[in-house]
N, C-alpha and C positions, 0 to 999 in steps of 0.2 A: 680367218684373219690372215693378211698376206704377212710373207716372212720379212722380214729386215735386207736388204741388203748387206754385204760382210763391210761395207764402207761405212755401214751407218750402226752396224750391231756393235753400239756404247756400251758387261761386264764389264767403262774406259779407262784405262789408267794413266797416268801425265807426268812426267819425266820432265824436270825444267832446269836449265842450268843457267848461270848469271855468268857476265861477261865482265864485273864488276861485284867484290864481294859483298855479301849483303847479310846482316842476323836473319837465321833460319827462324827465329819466333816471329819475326815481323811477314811472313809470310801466312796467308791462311784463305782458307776456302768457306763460305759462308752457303746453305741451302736456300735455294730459289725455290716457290714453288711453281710448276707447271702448267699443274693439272690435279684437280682433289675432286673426287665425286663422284656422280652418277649422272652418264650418258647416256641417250636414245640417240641410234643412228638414223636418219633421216630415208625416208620411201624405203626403210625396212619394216618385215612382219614376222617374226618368228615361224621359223618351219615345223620345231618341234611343239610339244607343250606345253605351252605359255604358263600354264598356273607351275611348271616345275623347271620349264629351262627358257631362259628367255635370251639369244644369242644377241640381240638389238640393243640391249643396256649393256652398259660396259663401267665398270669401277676402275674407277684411276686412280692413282695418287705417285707421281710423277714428280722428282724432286732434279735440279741442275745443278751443277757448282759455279761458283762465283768468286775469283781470285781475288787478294789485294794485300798489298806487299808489294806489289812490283809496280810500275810507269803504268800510265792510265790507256799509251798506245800497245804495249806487251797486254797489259788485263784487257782489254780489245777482241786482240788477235786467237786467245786462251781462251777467253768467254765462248766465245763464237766458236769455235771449235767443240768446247765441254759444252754447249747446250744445242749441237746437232741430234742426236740421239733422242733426248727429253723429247726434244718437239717433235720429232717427226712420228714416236711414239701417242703422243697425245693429238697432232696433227692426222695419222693415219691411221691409229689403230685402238683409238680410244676417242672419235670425231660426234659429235653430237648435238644435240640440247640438252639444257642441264635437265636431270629432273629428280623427282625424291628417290629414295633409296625403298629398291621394291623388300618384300616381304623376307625375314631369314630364310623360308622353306623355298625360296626362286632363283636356280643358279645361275648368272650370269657370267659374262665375258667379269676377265681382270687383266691390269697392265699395271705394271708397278717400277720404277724405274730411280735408283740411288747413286751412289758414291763414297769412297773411305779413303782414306790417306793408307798409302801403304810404307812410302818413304818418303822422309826432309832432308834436308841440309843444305847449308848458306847455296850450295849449287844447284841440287836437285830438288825436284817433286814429285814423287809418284802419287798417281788417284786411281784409283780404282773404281769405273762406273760402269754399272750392269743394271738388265733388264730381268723382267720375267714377264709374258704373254701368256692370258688363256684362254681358251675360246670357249664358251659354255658349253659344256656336254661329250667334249675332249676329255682322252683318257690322262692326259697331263699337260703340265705347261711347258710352253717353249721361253730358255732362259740364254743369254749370252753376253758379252762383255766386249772391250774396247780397251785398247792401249795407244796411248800417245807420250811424244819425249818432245819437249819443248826447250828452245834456246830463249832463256829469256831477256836475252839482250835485243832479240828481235823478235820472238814467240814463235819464230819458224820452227817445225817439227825436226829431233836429232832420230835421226831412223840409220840403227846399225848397220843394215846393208847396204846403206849409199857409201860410208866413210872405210869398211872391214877391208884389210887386203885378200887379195884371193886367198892365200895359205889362210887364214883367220876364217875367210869365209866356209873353206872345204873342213876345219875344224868343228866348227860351228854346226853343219850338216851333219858330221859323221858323230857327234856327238846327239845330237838330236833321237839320231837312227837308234843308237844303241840304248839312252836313257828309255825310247818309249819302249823298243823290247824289255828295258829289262823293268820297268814300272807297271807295264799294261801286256805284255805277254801276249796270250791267248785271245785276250778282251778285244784287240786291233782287230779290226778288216782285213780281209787279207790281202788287198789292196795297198793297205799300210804296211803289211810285214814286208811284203816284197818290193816296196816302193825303191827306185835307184834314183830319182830325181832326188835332186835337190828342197828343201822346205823353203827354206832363204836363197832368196837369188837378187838381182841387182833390185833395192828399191822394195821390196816387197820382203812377206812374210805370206804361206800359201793357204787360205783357209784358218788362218791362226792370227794372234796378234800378239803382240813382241811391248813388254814394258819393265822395268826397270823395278826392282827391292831391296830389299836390306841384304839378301845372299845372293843378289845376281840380276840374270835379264830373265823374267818369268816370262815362256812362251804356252799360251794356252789356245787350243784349237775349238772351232766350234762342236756346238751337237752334230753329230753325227757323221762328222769329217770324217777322221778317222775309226772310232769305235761306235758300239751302240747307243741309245738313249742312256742304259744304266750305268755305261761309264763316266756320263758328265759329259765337262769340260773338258778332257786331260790337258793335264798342268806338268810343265818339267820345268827347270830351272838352270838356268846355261851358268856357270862359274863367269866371274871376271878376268882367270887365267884365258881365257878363251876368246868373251867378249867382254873388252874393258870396261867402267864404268862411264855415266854417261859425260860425267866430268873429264874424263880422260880421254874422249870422244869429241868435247867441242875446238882442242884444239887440233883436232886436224881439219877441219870446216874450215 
């Protein structure tokens, strides 16, 4: 099964802030579904053996999020963005004809794709939407996530490296450095340990994706960027002394 691109690999999270105050309970995210069931890909034939591994079925169950609480042109611009992932999941890597569900003893492909609130309030919204891929007969699954920060006075995306001054940004870096030594140590690449680049540079986040929680800007990189498979995702959490929150963020836009 091909990988995700890092543009489209939706663990996504969604950061939204209003330009006009609004009650944080009138806000909310509803599941869409996707994609449920059992695939056969099309002019595929199983390589292995069929009566135990069949890599041409694939089990989905693919879920999107669905805003509303906010103008019907912002839930638009936010849909469309939180249901990139979903599809291109069930569009590329779960494509098929439907068909019944083979036998318990027959391992197929799985693709499974959700979403969770992580943080509310009248300004903000963080979500949280991630994958997990498997290819039958793979010794594990391929899992990853997505972070977005939305203005919701016009849905455009609030991305802390476009608005950070340089001092904030070189904080922001050298903090980074030091949290993964001192969280994941030995576990980093050692690629990682001696990295002198930058993670955050203008616009970007490197192999990682940047969203917004209840204690800060949670930066989580993909499989295998930096560390092995068994260390996951690594997760660090940037303080608001550093980078402010995302409220504090829309007025300098």
């Amino acid at each position: 099964m091909r990988p995700l691109s890092r543009s489209l690999t939706l663990i996504a999270t969604v950061a939204i802030g209003w330009a006009v105050a609004a009650d944080a309970a009138d806000i909310a995210l509803s599941p869409v579904k996707v994609s449920k069931g059992y695939f056969r890909a099309e002019n595929c034939e199983p390589e292995a053996n069929p009566a135990l591994i069949n890599e041409c079925v694939c089990a989905a169950d693919i879920v999107k999020a669905r805003v509303s609480g906010v103008s019907d042109a912002v839930a638009t611009v936010i849909d469309n963005q939180l249901a990139q992932l979903p599809e291109q999941l069930a569009g590329e890597s779960c494509a098929g004809k439907s068909v019944a569900a083979p036998g318990s003893d027959i391992q197929v492909s799985k693709v499974t794709a959700n979403y969770r609130v992580v943080y509310q309030s009248p300004q903000a919204l963080s979500v949280l939407v991630s994958y997990s891929s498997y290819g039958a007969g793979a010794a594990h699954p391929t899992s990853g996530s997505e972070g977005y920060t939305f203005d919701l006075a016009t849905g455009k995306t609030i991305n802390p490296p476009e608005v950070l001054t340089r001092e904030q940004m070189k904080k922001a870096n050298e903090f980074i450095r030091t949290e993964l030594m001192r969280q994941y140590g030995n576990s980093l690449f050692d690629e990682a340990k001696d990295r002198a680049e930058p993670y955050l540079t203008d616009g970007s986040c490197e192999d990682c994706t940047l969203y917004y929680g209840k204690d800060g800007w949670n930066l989580r990189f993909q499989l295998y960027a930096i560390a092995p498979y068994a260390s996951g995702e690594p997760e660090i959490t940037i303080p608001t002394t550093i980078i402010p929150a995302p409220e504090a963020l829309l007025t300098r836009k």
